[in-house]
Backbone as CSV, one residue per row, in Angstrom:
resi,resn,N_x,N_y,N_z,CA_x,CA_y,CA_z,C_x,C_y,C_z
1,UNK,-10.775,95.966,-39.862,-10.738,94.527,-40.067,-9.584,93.896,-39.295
2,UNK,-8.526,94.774,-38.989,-7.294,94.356,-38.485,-7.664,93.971,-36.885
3,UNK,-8.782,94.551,-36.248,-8.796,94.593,-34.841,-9.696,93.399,-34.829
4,UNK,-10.739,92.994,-35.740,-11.669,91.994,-35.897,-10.103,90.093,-35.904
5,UNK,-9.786,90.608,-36.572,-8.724,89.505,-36.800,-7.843,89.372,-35.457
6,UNK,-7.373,90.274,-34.984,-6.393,90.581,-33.870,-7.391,89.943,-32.536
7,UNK,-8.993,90.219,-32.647,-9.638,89.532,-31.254,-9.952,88.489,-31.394
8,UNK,-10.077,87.543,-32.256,-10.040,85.878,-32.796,-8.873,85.514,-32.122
9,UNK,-7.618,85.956,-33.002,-6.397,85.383,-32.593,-6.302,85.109,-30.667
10,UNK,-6.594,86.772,-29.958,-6.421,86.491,-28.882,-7.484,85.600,-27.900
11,UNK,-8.946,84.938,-28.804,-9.795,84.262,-28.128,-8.983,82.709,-28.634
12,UNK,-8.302,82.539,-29.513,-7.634,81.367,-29.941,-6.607,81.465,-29.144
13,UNK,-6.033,82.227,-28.458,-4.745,81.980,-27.820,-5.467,81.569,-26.574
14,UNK,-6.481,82.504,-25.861,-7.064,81.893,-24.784,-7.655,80.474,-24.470
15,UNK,-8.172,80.440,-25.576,-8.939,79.438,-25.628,-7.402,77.583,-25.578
16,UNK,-6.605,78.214,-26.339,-5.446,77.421,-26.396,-4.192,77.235,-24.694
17,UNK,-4.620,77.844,-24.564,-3.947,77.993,-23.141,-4.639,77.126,-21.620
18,UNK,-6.534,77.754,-22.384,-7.163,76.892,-21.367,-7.123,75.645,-21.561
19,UNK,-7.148,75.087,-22.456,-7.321,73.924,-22.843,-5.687,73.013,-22.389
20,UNK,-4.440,73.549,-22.773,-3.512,73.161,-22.651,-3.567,72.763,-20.578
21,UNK,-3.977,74.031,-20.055,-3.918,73.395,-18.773,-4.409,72.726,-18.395
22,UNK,-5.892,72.551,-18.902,-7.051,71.880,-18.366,-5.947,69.812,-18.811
23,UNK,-5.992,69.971,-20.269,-4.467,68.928,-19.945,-3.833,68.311,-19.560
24,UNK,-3.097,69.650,-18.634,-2.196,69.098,-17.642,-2.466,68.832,-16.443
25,UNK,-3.349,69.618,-16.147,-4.233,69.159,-14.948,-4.421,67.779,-14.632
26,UNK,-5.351,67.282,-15.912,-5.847,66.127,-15.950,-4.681,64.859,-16.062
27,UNK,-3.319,65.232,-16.857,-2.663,64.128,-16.398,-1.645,64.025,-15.523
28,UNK,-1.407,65.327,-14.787,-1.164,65.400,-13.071,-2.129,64.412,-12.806
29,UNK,-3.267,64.822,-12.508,-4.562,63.725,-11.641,-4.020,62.410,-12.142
30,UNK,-3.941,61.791,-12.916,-3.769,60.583,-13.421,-2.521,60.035,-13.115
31,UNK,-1.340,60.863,-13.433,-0.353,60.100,-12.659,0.170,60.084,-11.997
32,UNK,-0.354,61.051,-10.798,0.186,60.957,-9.182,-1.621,61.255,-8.306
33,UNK,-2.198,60.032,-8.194,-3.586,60.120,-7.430,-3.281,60.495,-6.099
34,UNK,-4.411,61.008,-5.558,-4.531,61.292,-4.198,-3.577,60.266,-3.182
35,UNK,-3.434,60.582,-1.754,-2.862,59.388,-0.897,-4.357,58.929,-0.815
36,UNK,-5.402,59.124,-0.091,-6.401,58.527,0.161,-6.944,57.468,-1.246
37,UNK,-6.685,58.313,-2.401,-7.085,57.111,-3.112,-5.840,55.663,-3.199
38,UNK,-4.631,55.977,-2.689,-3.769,54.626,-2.821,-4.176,53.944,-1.525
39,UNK,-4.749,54.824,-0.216,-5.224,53.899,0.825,-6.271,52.988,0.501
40,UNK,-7.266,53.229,-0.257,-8.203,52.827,-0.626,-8.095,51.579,-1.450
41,UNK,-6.981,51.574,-2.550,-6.312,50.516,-3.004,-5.634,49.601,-2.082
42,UNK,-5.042,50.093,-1.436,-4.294,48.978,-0.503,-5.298,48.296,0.678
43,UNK,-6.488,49.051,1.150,-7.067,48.087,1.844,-8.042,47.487,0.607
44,UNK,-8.492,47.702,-0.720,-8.738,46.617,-1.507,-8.474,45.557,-1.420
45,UNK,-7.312,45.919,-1.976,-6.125,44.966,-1.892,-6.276,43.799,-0.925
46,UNK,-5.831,44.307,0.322,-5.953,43.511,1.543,-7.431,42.783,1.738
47,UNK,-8.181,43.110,1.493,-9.430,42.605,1.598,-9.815,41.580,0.887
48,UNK,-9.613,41.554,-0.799,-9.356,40.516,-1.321,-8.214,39.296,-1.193
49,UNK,-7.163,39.278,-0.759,-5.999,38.634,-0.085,-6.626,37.682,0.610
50,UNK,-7.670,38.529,1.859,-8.420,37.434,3.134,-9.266,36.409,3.079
């Protein structure tokens, strides 16, 4: 029963780890976007201005 308990824990640790990066991943992406996507903003930008 001890090894049944012991492979939960380590699918909960996995499972906790993926998730934690997946995370950080996602708010890397969010708060430093691509350059191409700030080019994309700035000729917005400019386009509406004209």
């Amino acid at each position: 029963m001890d090894t049944v308990i012991s492979l939960l824990e380590l699918l909960v640790y996995i499972a906790a780890i993926l998730g934690l990066s997946m995370f950080v991943t996602w708010a890397v992406v969010k708060v430093s976007p691509s350059e191409s996507a700030k080019e994309q903003r700035a000729q917005e930008k400019g386009e509406a201005k004209a």
